[in-house]
Structure formats: structure tokens, C-alpha cells
C-alpha positions in Angstrom: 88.9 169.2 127.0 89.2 169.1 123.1 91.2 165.4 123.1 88.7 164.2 125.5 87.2 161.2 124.2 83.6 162.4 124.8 84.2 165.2 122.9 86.1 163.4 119.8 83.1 161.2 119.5 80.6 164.0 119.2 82.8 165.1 116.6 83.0 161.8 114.8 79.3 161.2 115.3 78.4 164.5 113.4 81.1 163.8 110.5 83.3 166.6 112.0 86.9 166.5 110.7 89.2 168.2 113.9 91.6 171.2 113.0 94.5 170.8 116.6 97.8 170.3 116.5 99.8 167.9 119.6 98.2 168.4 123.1 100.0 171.8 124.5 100.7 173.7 121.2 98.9 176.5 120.6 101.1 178.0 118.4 99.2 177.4 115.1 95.7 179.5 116.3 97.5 182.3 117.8 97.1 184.5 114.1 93.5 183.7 113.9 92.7 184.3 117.6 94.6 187.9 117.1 92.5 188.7 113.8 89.3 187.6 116.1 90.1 189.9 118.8 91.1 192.9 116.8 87.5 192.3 114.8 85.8 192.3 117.9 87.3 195.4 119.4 87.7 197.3 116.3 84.2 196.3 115.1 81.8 193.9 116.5 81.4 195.1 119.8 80.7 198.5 118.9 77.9 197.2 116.9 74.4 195.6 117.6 72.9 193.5 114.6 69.6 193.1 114.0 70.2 190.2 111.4 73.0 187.5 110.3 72.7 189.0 107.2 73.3 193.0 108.7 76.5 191.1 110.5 78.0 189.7 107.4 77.8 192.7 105.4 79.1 195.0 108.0 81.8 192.2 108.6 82.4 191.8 105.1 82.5 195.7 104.0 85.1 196.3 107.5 87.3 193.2 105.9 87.5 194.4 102.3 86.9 198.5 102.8 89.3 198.8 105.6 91.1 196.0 107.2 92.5 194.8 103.7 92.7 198.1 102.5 93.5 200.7 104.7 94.2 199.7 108.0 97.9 199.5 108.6 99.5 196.1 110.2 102.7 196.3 112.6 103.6 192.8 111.1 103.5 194.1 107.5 105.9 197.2 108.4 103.1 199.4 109.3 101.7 198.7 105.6 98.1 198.0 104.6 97.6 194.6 103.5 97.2 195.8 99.8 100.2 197.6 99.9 102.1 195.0 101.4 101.3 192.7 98.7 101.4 195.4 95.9 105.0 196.2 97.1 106.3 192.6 97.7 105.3 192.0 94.0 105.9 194.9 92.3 101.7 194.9 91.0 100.6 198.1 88.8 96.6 196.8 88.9 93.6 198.8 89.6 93.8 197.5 93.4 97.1 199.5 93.5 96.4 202.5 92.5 95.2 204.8 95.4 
């Protein structure tokens, strides 16, 4: 439905540049689709928001306070993003220090 022609036209038409690879790959959105359902179920849909603006500070706050932080990844060796990368390079910077 995405390589339609209708649907590349509407893109065109409103000056929308298309992020897809080849017709059958899906390989390149399965990360982001995995980060959008763990932010759903870890997060979003425990939540009702009265604003956009309640929304993206309660997204923004689970992003940088925990997901980044302290929430440990399977793909990172059960590390925290933050430790991950303080490990991998070795960093002695405020955001390593626990």
C-alpha cells in the first residue's frame, strides 16, 4: 500500500520525502518498531494524557531518566544504555558516575 501510486502522489503533493527500502524488506524499521512497542507497553499505555505537552514530558523524562539510564537492554549485554557506552569508551564524565 506504501508504493502505490496514489499514495506516492499524496506524498509528493505535500513535499514529503519517503523513508522505505525495496518492496518486501522490512528489515531496516524492525529497531524502531521494537523501541515503539516497548514505549507503549512500558509507558504509554499505562498512562492517560491530558495534553501533548503532559505526553512529551512524561515521554521525554521515561527516555532520559530510565530507558537511557537505567533500564537494562538484552542487546547491550543486559547493560543500560549509559553504561554500555561508558564501558565501550572507557568515559570517566559526570554521566558515568552512578
Amino acid at each position: 500500500q506504501y508504493t502505490g501510486m496514489d499514495y506516492q502522489q499524496l506524498l509528493q503533493e505535500n513535499r514529503m520525502q519517503v523513508s522505505m527500502n525495496g518492496v518486501g524488506s522490512y528489515y531496516d524499521n524492525a529497531p524502531i518498531e521494537s523501541f515503539f512497542g516497548t514505549l507503549k507497553q512500558e509507558l504509554v499505555h499505562h498512562r492517560y494524557y491530558q495534553t501533548r505537552a503532559e505526553a512529551m514530558s512524561d515521554i521525554f523524562f521515561y527516555l532520559e531518566a530510565f530507558y537511557n539510564r537505567r533500564r537494562r537492554h538484552s542487546a547491550l549485554d543486559y547493560l543500560s544504555p549509559i553504561d554500555f557506552e561508558c564501558n565501550f569508551f572507557a568515559l570517566s564524565t559526570p554521566l558515568c558516575v552512578h
